[in-house]
C-alpha positions as CSV (number, residue, x, y, z in Angstrom):
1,X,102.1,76.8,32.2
2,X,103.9,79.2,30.0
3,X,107.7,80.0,31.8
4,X,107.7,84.0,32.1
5,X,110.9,84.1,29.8
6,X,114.5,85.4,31.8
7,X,116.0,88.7,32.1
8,X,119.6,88.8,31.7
9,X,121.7,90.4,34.9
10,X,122.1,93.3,32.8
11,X,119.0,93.8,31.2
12,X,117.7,93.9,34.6
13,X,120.4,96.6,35.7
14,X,119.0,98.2,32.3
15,X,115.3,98.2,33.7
16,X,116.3,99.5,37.0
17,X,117.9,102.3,36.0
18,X,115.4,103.0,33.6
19,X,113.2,103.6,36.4
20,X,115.3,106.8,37.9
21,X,117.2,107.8,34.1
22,X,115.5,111.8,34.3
23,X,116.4,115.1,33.8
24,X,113.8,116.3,35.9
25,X,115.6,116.0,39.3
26,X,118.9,117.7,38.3
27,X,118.3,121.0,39.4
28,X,117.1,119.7,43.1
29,X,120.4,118.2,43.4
30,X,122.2,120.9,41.8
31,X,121.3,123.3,44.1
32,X,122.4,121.8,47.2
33,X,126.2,122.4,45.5
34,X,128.7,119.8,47.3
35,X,126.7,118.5,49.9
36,X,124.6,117.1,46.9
37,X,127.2,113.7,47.0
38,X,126.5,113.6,51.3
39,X,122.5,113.5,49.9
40,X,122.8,111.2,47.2
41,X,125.0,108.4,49.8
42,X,122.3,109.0,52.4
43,X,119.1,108.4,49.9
44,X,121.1,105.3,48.0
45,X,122.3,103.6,51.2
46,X,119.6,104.1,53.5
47,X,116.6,104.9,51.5
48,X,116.5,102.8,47.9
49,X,118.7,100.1,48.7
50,X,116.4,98.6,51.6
51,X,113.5,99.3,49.9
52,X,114.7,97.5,47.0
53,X,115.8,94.3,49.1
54,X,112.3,94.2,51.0
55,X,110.6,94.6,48.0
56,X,112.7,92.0,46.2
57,X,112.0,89.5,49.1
58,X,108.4,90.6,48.9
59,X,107.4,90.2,45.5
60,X,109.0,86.6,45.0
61,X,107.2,85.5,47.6
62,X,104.2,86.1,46.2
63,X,105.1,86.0,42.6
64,X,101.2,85.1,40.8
65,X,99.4,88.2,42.7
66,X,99.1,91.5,41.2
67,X,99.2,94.9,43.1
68,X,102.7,95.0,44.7
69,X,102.6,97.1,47.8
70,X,99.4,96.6,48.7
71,X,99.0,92.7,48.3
72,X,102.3,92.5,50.7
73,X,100.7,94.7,53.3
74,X,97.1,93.7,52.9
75,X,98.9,89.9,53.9
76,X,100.9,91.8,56.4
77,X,98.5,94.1,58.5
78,X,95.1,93.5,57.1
79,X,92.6,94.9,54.2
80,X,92.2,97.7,55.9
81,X,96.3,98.8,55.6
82,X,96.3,97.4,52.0
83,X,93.6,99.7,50.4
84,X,95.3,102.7,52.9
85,X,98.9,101.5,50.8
86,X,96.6,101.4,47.0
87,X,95.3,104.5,48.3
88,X,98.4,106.3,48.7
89,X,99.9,105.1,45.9
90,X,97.2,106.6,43.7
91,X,96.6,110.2,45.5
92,X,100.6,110.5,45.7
93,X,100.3,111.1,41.6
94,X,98.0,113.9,42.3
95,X,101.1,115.5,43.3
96,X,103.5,114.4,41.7
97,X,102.1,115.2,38.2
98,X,101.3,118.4,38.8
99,X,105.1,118.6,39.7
100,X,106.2,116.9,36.2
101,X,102.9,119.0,34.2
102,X,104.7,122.3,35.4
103,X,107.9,121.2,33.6
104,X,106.1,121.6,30.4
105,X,105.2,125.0,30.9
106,X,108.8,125.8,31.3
107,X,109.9,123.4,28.3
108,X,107.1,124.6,26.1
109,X,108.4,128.3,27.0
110,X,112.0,127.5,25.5
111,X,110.5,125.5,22.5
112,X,108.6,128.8,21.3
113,X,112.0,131.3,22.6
114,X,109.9,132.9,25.0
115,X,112.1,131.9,28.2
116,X,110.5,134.6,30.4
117,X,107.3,132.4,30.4
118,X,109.1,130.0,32.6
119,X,108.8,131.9,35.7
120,X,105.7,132.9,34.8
121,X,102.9,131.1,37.7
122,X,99.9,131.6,36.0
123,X,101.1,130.8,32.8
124,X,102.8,127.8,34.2
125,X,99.2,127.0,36.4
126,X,96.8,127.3,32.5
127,X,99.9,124.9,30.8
128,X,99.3,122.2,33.7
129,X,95.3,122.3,33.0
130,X,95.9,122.5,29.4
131,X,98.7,119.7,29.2
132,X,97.4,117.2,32.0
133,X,93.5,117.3,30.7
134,X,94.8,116.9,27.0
135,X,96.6,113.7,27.6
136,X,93.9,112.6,29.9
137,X,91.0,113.4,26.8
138,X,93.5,111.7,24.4
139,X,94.0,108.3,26.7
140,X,90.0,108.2,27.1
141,X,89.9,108.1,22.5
142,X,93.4,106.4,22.5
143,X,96.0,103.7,23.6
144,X,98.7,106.5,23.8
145,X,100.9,104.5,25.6
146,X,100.9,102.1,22.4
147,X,101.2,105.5,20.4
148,X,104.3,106.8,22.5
149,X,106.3,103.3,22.7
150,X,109.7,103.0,24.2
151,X,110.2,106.2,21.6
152,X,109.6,108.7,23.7
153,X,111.6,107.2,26.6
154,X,114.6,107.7,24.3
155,X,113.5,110.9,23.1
156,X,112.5,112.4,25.6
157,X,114.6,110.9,28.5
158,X,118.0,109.0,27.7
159,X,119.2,111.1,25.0
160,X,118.6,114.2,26.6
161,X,120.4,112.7,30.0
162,X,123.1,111.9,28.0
163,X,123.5,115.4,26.2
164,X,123.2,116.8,29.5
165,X,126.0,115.2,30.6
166,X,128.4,114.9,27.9
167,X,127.7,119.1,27.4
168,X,128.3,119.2,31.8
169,X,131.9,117.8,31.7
170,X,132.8,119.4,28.5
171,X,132.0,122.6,29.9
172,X,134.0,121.7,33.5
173,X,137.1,120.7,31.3
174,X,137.1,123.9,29.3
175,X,136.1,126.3,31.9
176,X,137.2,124.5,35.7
177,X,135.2,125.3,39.0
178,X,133.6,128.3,38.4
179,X,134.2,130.4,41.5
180,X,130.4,132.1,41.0
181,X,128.5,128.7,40.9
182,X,127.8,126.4,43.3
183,X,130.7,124.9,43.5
184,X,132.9,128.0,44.1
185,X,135.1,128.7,47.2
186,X,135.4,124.6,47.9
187,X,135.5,124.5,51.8
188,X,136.1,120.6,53.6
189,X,132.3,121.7,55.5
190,X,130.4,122.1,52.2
191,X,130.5,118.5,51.9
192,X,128.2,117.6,54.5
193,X,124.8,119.7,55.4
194,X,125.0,122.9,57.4
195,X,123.4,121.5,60.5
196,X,122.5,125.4,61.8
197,X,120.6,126.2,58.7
198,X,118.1,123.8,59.1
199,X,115.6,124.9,55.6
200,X,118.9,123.3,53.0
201,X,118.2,120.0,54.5
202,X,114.7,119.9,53.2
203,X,116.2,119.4,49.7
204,X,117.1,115.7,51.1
205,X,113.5,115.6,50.4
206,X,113.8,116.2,46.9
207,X,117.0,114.1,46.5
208,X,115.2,111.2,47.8
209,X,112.7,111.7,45.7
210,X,114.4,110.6,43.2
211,X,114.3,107.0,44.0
212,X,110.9,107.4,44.9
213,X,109.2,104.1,42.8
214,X,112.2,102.1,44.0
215,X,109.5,98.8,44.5
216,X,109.0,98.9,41.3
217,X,111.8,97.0,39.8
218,X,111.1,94.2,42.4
219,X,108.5,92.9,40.2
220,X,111.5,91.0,37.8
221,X,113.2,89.8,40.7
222,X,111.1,86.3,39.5
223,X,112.4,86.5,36.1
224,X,116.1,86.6,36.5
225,X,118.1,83.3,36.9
226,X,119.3,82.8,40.3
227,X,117.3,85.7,42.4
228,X,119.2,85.2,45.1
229,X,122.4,85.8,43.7
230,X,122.0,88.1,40.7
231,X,118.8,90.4,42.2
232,X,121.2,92.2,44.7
233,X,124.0,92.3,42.5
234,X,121.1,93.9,39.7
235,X,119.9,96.4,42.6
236,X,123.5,97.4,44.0
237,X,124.7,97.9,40.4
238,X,122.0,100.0,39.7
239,X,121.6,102.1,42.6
240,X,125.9,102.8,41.8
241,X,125.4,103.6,38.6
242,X,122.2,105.9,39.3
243,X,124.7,107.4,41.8
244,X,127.3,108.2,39.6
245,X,125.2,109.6,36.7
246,X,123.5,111.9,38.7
247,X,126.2,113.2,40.3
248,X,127.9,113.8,37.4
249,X,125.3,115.6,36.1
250,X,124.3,117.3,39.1
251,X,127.8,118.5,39.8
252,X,128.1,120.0,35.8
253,X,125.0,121.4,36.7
254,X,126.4,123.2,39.8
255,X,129.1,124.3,38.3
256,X,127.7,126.1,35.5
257,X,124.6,128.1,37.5
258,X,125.8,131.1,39.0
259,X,125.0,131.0,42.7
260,X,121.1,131.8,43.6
261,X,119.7,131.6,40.3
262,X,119.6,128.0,39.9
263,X,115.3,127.0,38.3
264,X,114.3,124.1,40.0
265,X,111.4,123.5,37.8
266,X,113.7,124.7,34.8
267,X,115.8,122.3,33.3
268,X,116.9,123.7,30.5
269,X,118.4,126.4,32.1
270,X,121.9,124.4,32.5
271,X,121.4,123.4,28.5
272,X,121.3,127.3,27.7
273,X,124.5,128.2,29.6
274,X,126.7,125.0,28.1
275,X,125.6,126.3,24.6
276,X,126.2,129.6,24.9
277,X,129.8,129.3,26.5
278,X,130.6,126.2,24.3
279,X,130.0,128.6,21.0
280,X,127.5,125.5,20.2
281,X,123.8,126.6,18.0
282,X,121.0,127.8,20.3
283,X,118.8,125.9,17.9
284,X,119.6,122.8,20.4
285,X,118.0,124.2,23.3
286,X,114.8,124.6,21.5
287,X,115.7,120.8,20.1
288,X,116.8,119.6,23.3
289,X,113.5,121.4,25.5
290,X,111.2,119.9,22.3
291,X,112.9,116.4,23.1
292,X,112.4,116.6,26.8
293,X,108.8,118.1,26.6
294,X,107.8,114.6,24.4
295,X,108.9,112.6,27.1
296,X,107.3,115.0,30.1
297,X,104.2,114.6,28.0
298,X,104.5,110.4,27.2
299,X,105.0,110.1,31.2
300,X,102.2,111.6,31.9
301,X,100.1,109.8,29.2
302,X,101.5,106.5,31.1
303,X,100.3,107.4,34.5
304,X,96.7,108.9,33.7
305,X,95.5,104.8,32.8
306,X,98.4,102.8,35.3
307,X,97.5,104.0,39.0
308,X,93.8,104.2,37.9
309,X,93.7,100.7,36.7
310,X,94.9,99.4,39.5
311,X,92.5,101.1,41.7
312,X,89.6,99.9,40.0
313,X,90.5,96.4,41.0
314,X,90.5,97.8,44.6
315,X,87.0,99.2,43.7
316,X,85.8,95.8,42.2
317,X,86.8,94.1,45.5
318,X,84.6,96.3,47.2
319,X,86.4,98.8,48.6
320,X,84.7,102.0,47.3
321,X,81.3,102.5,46.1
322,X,80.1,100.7,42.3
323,X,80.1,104.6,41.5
324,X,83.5,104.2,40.9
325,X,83.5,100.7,38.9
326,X,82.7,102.9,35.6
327,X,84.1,101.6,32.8
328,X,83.9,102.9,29.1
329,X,84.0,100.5,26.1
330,X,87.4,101.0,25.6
331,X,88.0,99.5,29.2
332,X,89.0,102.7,30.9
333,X,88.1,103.1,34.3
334,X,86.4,106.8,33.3
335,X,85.3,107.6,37.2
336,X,89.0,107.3,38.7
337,X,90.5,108.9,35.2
338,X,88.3,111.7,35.7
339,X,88.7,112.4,39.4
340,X,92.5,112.4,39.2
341,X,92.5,115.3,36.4
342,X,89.8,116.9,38.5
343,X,92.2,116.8,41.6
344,X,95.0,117.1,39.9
345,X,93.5,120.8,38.3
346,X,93.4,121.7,41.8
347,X,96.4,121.0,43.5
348,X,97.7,123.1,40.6
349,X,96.8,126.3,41.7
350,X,99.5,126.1,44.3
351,X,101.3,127.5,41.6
352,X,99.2,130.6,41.9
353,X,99.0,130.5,45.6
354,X,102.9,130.4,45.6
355,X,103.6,132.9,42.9
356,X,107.0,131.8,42.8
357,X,107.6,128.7,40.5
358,X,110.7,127.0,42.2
359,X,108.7,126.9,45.8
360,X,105.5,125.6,44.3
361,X,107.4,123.4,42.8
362,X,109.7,121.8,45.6
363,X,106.4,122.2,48.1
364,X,104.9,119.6,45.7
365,X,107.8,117.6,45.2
366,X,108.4,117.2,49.0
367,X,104.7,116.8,49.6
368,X,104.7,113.3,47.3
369,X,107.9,112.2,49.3
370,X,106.2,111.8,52.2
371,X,103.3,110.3,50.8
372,X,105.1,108.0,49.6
373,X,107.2,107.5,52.5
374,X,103.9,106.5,54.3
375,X,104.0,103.4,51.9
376,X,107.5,102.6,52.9
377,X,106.7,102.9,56.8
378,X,104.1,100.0,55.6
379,X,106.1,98.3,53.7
380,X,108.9,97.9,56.3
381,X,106.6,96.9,58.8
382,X,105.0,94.2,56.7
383,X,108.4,93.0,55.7
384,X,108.7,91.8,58.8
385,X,105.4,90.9,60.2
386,X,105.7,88.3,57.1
387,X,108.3,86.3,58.1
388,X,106.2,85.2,61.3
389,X,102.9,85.0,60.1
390,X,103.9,83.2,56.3
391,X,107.6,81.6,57.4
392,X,106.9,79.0,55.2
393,X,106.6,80.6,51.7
394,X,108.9,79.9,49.5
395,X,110.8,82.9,49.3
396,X,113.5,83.1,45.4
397,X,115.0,85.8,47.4
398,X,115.6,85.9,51.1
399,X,117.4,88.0,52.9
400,X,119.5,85.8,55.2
401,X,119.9,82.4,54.4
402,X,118.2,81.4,57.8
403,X,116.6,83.4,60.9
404,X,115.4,87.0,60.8
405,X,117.9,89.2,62.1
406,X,119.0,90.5,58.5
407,X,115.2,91.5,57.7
408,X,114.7,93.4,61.0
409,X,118.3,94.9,60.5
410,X,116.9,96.0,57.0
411,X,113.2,96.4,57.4
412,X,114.4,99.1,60.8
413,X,117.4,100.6,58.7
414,X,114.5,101.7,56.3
415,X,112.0,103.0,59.1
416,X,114.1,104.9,60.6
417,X,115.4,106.6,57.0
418,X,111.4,107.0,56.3
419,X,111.3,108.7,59.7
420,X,113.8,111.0,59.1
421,X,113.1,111.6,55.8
422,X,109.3,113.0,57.0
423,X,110.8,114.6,59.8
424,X,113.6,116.6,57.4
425,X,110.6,117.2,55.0
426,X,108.7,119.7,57.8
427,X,111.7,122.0,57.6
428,X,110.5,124.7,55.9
429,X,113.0,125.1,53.0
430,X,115.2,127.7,52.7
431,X,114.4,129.0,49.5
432,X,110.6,130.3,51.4
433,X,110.8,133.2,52.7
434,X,110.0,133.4,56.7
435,X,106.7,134.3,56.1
436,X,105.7,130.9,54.3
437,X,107.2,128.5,56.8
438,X,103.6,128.2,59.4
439,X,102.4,127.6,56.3
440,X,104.2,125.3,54.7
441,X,103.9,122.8,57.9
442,X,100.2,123.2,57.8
443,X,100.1,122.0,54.2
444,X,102.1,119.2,54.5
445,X,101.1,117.9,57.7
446,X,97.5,118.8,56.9
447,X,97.6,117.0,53.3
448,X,99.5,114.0,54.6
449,X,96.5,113.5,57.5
450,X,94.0,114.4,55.1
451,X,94.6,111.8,52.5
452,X,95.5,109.6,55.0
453,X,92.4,109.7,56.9
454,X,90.0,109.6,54.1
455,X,90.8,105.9,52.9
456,X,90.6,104.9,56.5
457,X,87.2,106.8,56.4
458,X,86.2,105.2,52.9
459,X,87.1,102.1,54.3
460,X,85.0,102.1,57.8
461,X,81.8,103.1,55.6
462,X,82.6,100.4,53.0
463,X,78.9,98.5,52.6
464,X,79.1,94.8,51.1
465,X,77.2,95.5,48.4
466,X,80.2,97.8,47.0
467,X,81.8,94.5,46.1
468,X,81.3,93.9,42.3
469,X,79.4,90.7,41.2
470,X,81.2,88.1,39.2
């Protein structure tokens, strides 16, 4: 047996923070002004750092099975709960690429200098369809994710970060806090959330979002020497780190929108204002939006084939009808592929629904939160249940060298963050206008219980013969 070869402590700190290194997210924190450093504290400490530890402990223990959540919870609470988690996983993209697709309306706007197309809804509704079928046609005839490499990570993701940044605190040293932006007026109470305006502490929603995927990283802890030492060390670093970038940047960002007009779904709004006050060449926010857009686009390109391939091998166990076992030469599980764009197309028309763009597109941003939230709640709960029913697994990483009171301290800490986090997520935010709030619970109660409740359907009318022959 081949040894996987080792990560380095640092390369995995690289990885992590690979993970959460976007743009996308900076206006969502910008907009909460100072209590954006209260919000990123709460989702780092009590959201992404027990997730990551659970999930650490989790995937070492069962380091040869593939599938991640749902193999821990399927262990955990049955194979009912694991295809609920795989289900979850795969439905919460229906949401959350609408979210990213709408960003390339917006980008492609700035690319071509028509700007004014970025608040445009229907324009920004006929780019998702356009953008998210054309990289789903192209992954059918292509590997595109060969085709886009680690390229368009650093195209269209770290350099444009970086710029961001470097651009941010150039403009705070030249100009100070600007007493129009987010920032202005400074008062001791903006630094923690205005308890008796309920709707701004929906955008703890959206912060936390931003970790959203945490898990993911878990799946090295096996390959770096000495899990038990160096995997926290990896995770805390990271999670600092991914604290202190974005608040840089989200802070810049504050500083430079003038109060109320901040884009959510607009991030090159903060690149126009640093240019034009910093006397540097428009040219590089139609470079810098081109850069970004080739990295919306390569994202989406990975996650048309990943959460699809992975349900087919919930499909092959017999899970969902053979219907969905459809394969083309090429391997590509056509059936799920096609039903996600299909889904996808109409989730979208929120955007028209919601004619403005930033609500659309913090409705659907919160709306994948709690989905995956839902995961979380199982994951917590199986992180536990675990270390009763399998105490004897050899576990690289454990948390607490002996007994269990360091996984239920953990395992609860994270429950009760998910809890609140869901809870916070019904506010209606404050950016809806009174009108919208009935129904904005109604969506996303009704959304979360529908999707919910149709795996749990699926999986009550599962026939034996759905399992595919070997």
């Amino acid at each position: 047996m081949v040894k996987s070869k080792q990560l380095s402590l640092f390369g995995l700190i690289g990885i992590t923070m690979a993970f959460f290194g976007t743009v996308r997210s900076v206006p969502t924190l910008s907009i909460t002004g100072w209590t954006q450093i209260f919000y990123m504290l709460v989702a780092a400490l009590l959201f992404a750092l027990p997730i990551a530890l659970m999930s650490a402990e989790l995937s070492t223990g069962f380091p040869g099975e593939e599938g991640g959540p749902q193999v821990w919870v399927k262990k955990a609470l049955g194979e009912k709960w694991g295809f609920v988690t795989s289900w979850l996983l795969w439905v919460q993209m229906f949401f959350g690429m609408v979210m990213v697709s709408s960003t390339v309306g917006v980008l492609f706007g700035y690319v071509i200098n028509r700007p004014q197309l970025s608040s445009n809804n229907i324009f920004i509704f006929a780019v998702i369809l356009i953008s998210y079928w054309g990289v789903t046609l192209l992954n059918i005839k292509f590997d595109m994710v060969k085709i886009g490499g680690n390229w368009g990570a650093i195209i269209g993701v770290y350099i444009p970060f970086v710029v961001l940044v470097i651009l941010g605190l150039w403009f705070f040293f030249k100009n100070g806090i600007q007493q129009n932006s987010y920032l202005g007026n400074f008062k001791a109470k903006d630094l923690v959330p205005n308890f008796s305006h309920l709707g701004s502490l929906t955008y703890l929603s959206g912060i936390i979002f931003i970790f959203a995927g945490v898990e993911i990283s878990s799946v090295h802890a096996n390959n770096i020497e000495n899990p038990k030492r160096n995997y926290p060390i990896a995770v805390i670093t990271s999670v600092i780190l991914l604290v202190i970038f974005n608040l840089v940047a989200g802070l810049t960002v504050s500083n430079a929108v003038p109060l109320g007009e901040m884009e959510l779904a607009n991030i090159t709004q903060p690149y126009l204002i640093f240019c034009k006050d910093l006397g540097l060449p428009m040219i590089l926010v139609n470079v810098i939006s081109a850069m970004i857009l080739i990295g919306v686009l390569v994202q989406l390109s990975a996650w048309v084939l990943g959460p699809s391939k992975s349900m087919i091998k919930v499909a092959d166990e017999g899970n969902l009808p053979k219907f969905f076992q459809k394969r083309t030469k090429r391997n590509i599980p056509i059936t799920f592929v096609l039903i996600q764009a299909s889904v996808i197309s109409l989730v979208a028309l929120l955007y028209v629904i919601v004619p403005d763009v930033n609500s659309a597109f913090l409705i659907i941003t919160i709306t994948t939160t709690i989905l995956y939230c839902v995961v979380y709640a199982l994951i917590g709960i199986s992180a536990i249940k675990l270390r009763y029913t399998l105490p004897d697994i050899e576990r690289p990483f454990r948390l607490g060298n002996k007994g269990n009171g360091l996984i239920w301290f953990i395992s609860l800490l994270s429950l009760i963050s998910v809890a609140i986090t869901m809870i916070v997520s019904l506010i209606p935010p404050s950016i809806l206008q009174p009108s919208q709030y009935t129904g904005y619970i109604i969506f996303q109660v009704g959304a979360t219980i529908i999707m919910v409740a149709i795996a749990l359907i699926i999986y009550k009318f599962k026939k034996p013969e759905w399992k595919k022959e070997k």
